[in-house]
N, CA, C and O atoms as a GROMACS GRO file, in nm:
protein
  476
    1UNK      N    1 -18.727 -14.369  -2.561
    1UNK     CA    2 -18.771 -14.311  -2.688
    1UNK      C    3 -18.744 -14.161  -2.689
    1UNK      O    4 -18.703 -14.120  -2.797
    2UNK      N    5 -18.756 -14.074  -2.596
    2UNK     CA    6 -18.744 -13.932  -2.588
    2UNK      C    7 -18.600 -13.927  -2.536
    2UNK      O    8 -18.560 -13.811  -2.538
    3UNK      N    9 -18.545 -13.979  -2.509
    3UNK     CA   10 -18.354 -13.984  -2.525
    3UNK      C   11 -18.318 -13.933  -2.662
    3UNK      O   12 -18.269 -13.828  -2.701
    4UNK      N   13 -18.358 -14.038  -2.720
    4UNK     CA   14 -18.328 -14.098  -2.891
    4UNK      C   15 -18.397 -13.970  -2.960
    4UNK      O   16 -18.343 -13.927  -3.062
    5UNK      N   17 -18.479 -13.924  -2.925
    5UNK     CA   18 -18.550 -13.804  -3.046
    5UNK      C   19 -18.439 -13.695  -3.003
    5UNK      O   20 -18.372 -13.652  -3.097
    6UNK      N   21 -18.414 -13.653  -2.896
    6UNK     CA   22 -18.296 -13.554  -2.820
    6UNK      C   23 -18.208 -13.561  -2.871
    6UNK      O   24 -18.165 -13.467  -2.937
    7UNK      N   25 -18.129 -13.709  -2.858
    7UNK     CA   26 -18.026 -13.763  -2.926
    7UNK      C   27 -18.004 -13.702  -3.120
    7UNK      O   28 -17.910 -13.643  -3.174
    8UNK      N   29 -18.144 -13.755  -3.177
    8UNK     CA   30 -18.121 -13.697  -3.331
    8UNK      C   31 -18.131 -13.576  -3.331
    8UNK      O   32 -18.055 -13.522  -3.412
    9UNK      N   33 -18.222 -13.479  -3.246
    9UNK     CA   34 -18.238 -13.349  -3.264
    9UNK      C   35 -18.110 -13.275  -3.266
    9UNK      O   36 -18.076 -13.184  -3.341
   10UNK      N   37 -18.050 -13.326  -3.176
   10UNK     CA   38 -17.883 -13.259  -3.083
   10UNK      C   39 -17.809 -13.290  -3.233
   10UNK      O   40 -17.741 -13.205  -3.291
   11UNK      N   41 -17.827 -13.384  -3.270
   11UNK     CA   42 -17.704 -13.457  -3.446
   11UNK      C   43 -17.747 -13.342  -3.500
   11UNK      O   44 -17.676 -13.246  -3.528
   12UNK      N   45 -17.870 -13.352  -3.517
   12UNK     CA   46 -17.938 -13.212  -3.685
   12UNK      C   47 -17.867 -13.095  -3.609
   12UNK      O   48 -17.769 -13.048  -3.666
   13UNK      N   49 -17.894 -13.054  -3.512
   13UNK     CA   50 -17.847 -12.953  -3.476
   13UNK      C   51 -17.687 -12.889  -3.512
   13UNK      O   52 -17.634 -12.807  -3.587
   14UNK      N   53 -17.653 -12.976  -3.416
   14UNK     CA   54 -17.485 -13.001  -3.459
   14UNK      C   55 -17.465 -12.957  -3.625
   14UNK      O   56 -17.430 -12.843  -3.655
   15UNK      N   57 -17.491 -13.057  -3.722
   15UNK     CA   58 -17.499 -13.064  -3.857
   15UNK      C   59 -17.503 -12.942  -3.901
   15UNK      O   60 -17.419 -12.878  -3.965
   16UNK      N   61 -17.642 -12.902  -3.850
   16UNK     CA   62 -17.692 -12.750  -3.922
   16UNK      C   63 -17.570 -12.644  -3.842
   16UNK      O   64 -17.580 -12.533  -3.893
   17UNK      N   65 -17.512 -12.645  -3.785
   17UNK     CA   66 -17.408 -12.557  -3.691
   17UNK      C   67 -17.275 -12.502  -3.801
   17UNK      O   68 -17.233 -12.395  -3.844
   18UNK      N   69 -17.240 -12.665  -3.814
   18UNK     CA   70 -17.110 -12.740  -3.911
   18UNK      C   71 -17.113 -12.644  -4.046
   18UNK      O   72 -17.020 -12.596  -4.110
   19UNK      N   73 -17.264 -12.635  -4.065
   19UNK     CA   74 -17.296 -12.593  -4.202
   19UNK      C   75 -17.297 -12.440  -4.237
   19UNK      O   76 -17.266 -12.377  -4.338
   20UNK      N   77 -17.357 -12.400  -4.092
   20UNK     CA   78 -17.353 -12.227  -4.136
   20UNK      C   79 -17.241 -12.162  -4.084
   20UNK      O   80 -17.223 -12.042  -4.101
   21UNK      N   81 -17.140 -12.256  -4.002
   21UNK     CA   82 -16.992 -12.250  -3.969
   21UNK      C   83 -16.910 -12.246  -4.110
   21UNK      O   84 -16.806 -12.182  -4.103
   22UNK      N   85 -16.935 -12.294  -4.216
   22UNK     CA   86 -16.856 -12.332  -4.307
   22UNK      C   87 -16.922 -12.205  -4.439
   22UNK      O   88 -16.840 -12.158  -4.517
   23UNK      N   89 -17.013 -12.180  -4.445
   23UNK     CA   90 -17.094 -12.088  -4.499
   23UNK      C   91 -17.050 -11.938  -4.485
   23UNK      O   92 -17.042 -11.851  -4.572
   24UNK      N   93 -17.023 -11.933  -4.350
   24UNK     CA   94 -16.991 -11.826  -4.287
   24UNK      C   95 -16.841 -11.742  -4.305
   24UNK      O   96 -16.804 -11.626  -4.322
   25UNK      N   97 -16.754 -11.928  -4.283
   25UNK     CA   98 -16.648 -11.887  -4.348
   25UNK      C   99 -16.591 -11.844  -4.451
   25UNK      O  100 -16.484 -11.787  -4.472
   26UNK      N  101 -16.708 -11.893  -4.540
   26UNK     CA  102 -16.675 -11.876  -4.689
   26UNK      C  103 -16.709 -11.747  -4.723
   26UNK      O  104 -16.642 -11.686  -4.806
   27UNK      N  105 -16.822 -11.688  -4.661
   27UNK     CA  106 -16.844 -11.553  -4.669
   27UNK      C  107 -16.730 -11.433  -4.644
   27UNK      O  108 -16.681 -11.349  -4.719
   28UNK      N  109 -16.710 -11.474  -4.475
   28UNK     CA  110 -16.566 -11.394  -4.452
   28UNK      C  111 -16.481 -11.378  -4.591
   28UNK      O  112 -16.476 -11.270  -4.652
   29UNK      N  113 -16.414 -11.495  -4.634
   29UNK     CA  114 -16.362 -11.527  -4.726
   29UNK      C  115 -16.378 -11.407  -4.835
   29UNK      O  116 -16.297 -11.320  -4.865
   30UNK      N  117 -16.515 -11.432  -4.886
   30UNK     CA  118 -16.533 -11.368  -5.021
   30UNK      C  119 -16.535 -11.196  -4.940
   30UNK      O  120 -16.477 -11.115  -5.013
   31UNK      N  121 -16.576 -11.149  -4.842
   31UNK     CA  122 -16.566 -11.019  -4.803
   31UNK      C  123 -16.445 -10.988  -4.825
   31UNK      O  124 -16.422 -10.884  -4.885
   32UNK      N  125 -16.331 -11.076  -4.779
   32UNK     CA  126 -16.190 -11.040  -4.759
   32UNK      C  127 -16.173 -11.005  -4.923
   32UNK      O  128 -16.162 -10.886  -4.954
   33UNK      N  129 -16.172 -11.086  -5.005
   33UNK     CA  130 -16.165 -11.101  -5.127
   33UNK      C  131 -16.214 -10.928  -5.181
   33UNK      O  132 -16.132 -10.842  -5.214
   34UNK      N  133 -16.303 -10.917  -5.179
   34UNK     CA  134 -16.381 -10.822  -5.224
   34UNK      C  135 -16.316 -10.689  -5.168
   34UNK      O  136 -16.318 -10.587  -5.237
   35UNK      N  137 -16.274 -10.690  -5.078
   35UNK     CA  138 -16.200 -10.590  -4.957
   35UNK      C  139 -16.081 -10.566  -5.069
   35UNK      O  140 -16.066 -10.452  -5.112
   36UNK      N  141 -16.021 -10.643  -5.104
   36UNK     CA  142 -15.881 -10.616  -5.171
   36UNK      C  143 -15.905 -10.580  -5.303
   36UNK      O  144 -15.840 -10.482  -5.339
   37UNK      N  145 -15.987 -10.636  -5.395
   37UNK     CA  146 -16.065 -10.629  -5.487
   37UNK      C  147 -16.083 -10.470  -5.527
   37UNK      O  148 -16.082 -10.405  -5.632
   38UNK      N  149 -16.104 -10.439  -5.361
   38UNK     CA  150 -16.202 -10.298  -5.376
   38UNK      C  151 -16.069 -10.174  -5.350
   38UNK      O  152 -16.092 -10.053  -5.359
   39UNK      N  153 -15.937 -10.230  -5.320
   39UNK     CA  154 -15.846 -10.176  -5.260
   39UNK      C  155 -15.771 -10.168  -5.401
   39UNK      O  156 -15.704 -10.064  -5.402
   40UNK      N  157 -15.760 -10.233  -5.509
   40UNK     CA  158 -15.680 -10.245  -5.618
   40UNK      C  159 -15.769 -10.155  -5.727
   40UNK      O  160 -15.719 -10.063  -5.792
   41UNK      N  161 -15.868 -10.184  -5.735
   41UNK     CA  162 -15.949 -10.090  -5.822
   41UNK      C  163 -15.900  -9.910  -5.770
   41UNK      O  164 -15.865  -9.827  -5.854
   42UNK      N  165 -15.908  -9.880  -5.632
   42UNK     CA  166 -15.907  -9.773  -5.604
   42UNK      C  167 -15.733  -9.701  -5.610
   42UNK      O  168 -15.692  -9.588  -5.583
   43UNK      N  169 -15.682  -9.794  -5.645
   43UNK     CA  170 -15.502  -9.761  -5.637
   43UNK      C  171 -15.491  -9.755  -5.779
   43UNK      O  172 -15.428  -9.658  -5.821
   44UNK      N  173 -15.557  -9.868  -5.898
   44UNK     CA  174 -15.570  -9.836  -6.009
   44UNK      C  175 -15.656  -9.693  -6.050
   44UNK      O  176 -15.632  -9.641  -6.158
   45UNK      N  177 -15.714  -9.659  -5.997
   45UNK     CA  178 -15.805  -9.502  -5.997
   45UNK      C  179 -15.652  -9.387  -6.014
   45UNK      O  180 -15.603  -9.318  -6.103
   46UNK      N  181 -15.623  -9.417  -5.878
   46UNK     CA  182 -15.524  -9.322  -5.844
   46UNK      C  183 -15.405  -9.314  -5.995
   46UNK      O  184 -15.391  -9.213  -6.065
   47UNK      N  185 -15.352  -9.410  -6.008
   47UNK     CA  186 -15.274  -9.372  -6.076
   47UNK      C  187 -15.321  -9.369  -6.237
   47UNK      O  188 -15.234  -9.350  -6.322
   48UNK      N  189 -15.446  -9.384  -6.272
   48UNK     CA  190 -15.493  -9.337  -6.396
   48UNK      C  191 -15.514  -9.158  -6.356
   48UNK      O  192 -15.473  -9.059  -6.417
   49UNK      N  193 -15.571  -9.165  -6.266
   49UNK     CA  194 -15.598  -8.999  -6.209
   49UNK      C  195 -15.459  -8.937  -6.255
   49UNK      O  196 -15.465  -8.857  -6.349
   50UNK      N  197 -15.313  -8.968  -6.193
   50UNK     CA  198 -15.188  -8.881  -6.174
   50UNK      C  199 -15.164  -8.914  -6.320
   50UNK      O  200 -15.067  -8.845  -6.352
   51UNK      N  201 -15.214  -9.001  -6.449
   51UNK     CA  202 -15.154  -9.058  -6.565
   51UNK      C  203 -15.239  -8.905  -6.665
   51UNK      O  204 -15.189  -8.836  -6.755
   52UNK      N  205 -15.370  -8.898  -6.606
   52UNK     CA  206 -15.486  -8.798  -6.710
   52UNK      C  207 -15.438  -8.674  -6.647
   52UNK      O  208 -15.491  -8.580  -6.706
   53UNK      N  209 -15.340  -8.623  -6.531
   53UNK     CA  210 -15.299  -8.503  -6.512
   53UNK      C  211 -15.187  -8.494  -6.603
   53UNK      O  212 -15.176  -8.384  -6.657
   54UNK      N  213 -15.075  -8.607  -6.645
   54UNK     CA  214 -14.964  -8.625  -6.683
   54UNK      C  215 -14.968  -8.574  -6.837
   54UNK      O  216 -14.885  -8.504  -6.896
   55UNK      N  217 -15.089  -8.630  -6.882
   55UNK     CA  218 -15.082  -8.649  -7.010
   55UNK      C  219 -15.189  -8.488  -7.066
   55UNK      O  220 -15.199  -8.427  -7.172
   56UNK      N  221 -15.231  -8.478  -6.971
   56UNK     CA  222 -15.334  -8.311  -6.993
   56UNK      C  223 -15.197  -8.205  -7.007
   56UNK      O  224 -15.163  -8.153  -7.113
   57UNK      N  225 -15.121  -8.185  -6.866
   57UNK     CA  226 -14.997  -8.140  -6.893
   57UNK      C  227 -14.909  -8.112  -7.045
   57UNK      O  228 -14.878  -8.011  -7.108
   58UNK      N  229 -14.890  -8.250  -7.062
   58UNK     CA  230 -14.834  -8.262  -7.135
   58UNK      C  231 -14.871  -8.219  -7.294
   58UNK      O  232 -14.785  -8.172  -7.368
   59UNK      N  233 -15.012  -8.240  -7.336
   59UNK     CA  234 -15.065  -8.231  -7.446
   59UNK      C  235 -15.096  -8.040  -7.451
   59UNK      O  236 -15.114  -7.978  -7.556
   60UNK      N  237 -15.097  -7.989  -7.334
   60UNK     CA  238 -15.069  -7.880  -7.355
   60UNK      C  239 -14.989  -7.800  -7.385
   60UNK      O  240 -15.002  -7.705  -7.462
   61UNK      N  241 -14.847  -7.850  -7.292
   61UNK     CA  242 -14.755  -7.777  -7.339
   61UNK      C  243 -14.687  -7.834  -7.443
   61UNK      O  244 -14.566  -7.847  -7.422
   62UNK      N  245 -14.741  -7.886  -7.588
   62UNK     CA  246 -14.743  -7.984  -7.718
   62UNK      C  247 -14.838  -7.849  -7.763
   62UNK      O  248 -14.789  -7.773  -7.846
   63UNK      N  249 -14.925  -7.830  -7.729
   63UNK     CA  250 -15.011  -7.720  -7.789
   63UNK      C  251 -14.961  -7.589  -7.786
   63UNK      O  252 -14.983  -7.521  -7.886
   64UNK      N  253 -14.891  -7.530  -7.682
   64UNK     CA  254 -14.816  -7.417  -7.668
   64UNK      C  255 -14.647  -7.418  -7.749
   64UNK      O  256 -14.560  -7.333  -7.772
   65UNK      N  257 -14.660  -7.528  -7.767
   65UNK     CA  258 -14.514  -7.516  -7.856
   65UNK      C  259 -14.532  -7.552  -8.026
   65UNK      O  260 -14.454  -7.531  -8.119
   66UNK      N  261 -14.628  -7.596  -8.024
   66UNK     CA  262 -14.671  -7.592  -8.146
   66UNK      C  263 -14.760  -7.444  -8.251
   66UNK      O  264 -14.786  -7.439  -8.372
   67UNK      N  265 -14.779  -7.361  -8.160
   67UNK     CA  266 -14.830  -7.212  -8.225
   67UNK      C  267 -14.664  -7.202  -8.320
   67UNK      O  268 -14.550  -7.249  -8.321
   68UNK      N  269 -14.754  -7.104  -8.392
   68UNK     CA  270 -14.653  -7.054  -8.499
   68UNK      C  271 -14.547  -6.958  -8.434
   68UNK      O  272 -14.609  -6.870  -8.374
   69UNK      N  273 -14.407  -6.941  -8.421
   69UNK     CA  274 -14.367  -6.843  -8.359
   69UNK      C  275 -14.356  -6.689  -8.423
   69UNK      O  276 -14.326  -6.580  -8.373
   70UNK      N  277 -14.394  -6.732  -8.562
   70UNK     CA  278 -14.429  -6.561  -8.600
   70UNK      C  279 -14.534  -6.518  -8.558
   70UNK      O  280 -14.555  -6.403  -8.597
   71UNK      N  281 -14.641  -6.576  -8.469
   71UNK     CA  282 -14.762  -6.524  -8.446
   71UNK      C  283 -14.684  -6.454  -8.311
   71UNK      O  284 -14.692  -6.333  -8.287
   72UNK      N  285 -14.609  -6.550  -8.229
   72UNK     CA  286 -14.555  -6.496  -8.110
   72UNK      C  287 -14.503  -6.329  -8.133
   72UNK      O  288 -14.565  -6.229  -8.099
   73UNK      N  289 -14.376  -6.336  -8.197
   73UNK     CA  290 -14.305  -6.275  -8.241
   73UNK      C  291 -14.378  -6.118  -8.279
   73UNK      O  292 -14.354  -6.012  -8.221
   74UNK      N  293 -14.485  -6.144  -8.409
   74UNK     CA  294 -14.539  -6.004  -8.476
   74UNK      C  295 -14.662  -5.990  -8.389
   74UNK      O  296 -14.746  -5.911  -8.432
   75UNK      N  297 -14.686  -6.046  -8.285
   75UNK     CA  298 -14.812  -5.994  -8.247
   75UNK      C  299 -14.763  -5.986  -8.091
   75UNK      O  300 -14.690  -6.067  -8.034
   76UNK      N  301 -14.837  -5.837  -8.024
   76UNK     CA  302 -14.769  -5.896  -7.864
   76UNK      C  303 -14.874  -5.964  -7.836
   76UNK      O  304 -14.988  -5.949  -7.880
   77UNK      N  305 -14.822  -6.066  -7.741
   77UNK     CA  306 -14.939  -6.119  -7.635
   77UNK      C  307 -15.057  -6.041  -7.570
   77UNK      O  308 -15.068  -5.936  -7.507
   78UNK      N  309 -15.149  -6.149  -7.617
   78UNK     CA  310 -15.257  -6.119  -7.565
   78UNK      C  311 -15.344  -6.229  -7.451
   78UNK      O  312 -15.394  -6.334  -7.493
   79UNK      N  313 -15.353  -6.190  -7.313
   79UNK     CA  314 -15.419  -6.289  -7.250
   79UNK      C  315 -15.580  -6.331  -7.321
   79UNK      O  316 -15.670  -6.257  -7.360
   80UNK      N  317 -15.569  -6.467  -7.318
   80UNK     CA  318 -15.701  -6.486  -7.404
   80UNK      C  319 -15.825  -6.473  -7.286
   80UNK      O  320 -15.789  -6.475  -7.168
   81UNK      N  321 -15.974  -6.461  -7.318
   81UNK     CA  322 -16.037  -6.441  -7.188
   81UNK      C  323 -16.102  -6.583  -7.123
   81UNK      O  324 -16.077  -6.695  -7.169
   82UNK      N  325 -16.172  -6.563  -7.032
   82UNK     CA  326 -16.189  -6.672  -6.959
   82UNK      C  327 -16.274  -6.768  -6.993
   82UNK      O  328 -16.280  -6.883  -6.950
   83UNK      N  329 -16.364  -6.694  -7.103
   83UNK     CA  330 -16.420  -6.817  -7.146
   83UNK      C  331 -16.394  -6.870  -7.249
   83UNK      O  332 -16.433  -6.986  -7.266
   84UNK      N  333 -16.304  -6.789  -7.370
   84UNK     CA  334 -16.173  -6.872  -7.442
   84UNK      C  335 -16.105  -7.001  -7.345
   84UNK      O  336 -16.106  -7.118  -7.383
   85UNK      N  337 -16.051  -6.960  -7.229
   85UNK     CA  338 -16.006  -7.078  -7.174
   85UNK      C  339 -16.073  -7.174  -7.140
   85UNK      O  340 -16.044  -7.292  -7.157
   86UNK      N  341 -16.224  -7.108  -7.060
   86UNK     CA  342 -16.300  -7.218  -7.042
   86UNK      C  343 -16.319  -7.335  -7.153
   86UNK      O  344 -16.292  -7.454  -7.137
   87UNK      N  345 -16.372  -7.271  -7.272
   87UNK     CA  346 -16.380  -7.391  -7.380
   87UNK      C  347 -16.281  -7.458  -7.401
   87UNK      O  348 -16.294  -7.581  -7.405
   88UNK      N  349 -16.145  -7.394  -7.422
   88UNK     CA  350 -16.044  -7.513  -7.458
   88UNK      C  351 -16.003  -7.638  -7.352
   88UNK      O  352 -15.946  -7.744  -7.376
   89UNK      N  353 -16.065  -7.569  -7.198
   89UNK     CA  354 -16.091  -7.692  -7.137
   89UNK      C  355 -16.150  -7.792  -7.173
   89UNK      O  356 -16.094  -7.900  -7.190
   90UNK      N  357 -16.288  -7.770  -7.192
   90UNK     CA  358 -16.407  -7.819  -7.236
   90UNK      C  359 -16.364  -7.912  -7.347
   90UNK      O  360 -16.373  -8.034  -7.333
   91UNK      N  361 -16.306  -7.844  -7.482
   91UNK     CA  362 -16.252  -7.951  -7.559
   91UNK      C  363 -16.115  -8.018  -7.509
   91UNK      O  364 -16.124  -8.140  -7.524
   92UNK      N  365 -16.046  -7.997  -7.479
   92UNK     CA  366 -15.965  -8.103  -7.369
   92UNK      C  367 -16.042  -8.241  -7.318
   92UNK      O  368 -16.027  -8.361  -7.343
   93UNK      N  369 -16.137  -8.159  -7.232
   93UNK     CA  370 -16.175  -8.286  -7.199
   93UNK      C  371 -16.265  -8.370  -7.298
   93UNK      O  372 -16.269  -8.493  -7.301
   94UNK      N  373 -16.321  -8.303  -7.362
   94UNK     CA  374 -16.389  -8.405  -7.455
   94UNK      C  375 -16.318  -8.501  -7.562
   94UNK      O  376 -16.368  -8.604  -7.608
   95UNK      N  377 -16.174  -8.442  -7.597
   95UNK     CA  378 -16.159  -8.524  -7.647
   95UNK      C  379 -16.044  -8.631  -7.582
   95UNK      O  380 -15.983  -8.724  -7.636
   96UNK      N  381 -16.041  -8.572  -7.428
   96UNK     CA  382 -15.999  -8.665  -7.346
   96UNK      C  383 -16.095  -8.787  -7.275
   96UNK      O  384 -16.057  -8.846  -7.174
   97UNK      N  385 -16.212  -8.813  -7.337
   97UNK     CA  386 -16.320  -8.849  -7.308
   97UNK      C  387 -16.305  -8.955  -7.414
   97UNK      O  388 -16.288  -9.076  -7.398
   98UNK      N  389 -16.320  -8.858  -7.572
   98UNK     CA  390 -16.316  -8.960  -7.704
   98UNK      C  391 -16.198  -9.096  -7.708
   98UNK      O  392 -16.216  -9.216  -7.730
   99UNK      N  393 -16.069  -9.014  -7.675
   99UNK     CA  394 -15.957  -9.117  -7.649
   99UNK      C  395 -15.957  -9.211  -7.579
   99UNK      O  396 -15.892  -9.314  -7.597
  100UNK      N  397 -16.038  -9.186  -7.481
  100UNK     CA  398 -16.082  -9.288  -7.396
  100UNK      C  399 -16.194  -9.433  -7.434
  100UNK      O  400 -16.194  -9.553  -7.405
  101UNK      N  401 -16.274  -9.348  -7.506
  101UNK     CA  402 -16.402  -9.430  -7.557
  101UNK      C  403 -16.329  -9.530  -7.713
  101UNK      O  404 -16.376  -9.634  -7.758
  102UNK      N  405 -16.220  -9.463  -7.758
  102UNK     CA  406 -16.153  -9.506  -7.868
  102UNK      C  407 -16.071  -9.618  -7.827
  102UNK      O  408 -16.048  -9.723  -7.886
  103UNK      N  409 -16.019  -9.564  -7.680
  103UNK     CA  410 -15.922  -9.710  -7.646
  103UNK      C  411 -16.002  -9.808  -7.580
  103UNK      O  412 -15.954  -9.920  -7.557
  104UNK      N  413 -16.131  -9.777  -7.544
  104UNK     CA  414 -16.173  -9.928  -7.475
  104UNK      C  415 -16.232 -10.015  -7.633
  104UNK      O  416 -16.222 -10.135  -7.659
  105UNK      N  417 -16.289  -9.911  -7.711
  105UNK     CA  418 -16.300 -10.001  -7.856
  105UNK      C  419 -16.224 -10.074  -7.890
  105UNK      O  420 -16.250 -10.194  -7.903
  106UNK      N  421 -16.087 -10.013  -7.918
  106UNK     CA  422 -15.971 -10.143  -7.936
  106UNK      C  423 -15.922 -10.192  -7.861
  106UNK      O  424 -15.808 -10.227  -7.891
  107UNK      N  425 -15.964 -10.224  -7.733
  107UNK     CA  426 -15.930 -10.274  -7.620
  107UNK      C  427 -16.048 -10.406  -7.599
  107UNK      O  428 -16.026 -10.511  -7.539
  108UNK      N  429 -16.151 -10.373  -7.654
  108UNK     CA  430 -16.233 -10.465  -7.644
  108UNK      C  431 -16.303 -10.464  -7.510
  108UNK      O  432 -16.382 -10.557  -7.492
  109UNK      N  433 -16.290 -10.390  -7.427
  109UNK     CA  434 -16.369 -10.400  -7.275
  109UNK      C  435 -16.223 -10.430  -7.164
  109UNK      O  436 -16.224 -10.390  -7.048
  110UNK      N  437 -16.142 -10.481  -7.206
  110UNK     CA  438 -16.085 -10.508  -7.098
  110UNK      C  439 -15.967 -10.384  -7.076
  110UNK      O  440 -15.922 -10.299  -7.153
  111UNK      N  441 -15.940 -10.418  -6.929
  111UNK     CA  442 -15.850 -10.317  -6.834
  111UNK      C  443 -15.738 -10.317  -6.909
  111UNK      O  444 -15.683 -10.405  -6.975
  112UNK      N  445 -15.698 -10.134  -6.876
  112UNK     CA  446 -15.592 -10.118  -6.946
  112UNK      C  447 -15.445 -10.179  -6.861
  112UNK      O  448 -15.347 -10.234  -6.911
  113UNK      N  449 -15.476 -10.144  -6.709
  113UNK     CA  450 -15.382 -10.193  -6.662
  113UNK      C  451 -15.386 -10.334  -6.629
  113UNK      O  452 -15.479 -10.394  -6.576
  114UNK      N  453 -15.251 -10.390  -6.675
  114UNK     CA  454 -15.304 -10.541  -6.618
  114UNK      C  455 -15.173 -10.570  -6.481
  114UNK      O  456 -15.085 -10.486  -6.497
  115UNK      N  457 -15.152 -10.630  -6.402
  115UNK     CA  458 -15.007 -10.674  -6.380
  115UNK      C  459 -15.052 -10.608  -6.246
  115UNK      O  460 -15.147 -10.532  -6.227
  116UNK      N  461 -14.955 -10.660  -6.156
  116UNK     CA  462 -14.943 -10.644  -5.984
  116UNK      C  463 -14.924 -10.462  -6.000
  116UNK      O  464 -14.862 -10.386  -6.074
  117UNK      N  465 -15.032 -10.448  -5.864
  117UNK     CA  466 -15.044 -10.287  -5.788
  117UNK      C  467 -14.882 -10.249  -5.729
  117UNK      O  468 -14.906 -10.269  -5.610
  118UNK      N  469 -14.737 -10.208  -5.732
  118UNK     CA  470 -14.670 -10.182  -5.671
  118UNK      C  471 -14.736 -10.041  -5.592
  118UNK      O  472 -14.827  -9.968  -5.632
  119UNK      N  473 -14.635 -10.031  -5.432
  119UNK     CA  474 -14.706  -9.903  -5.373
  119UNK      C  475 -14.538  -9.874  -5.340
  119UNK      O  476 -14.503  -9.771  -5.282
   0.00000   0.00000   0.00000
């Protein structure tokens, strides 16, 4: 009789082993998952980062070529001061902020980038 209880105890045992063996794996699994997950989000970062330098660049010197050139011309230059510049940062970014909030509206929530990370 105490064979036989050994005997089933040793089965459950086993069983319960099988089970958090397979549990375990699946965990690995989803870590791995999540690992890459977490590796694509951060490469998508990056190149929205080098895209909002690209396009700041750019919308500036769109802003510097767009002044009037008789203002150039009849007036000499004047460095503007620092907190003239500061603000036009400031609105830069805000309405690099709005454009943003404008495209996930017509975007509906979803990612702008879609399609495989090349490196």
């Amino acid at each position: 009789v105490e064979g036989s209880e050994v005997s089933a105890e040793l089965e459950f045992l086993n069983q319960q082993n099988l089970i958090l063996g397979m549990e375990n794996k699946a965990l690995k699994q989803r870590l791995e998952s999540l690992n890459q997950e977490k590796l694509i989000k951060y490469l998508e970062h990056e190149v929205l980062e080098r895209e909002k330098g690209r396009l700041r660049a750019l919308y500036q010197l769109q802003q510097r070529q767009q002044q009037p050139e008789l203002q150039h011309q009849s007036q000499p230059r004047q460095r503007p001061s620092s907190s003239h510049r500061r603000n036009n940062s400031r609105d830069l970014d805000s309405q690099f902020a709005n454009l943003n909030l404008k495209h996930k509206e017509v975007n509906t929530g979803t990612d702008s980038i879609s399609g495989p990370v090349r490196i």
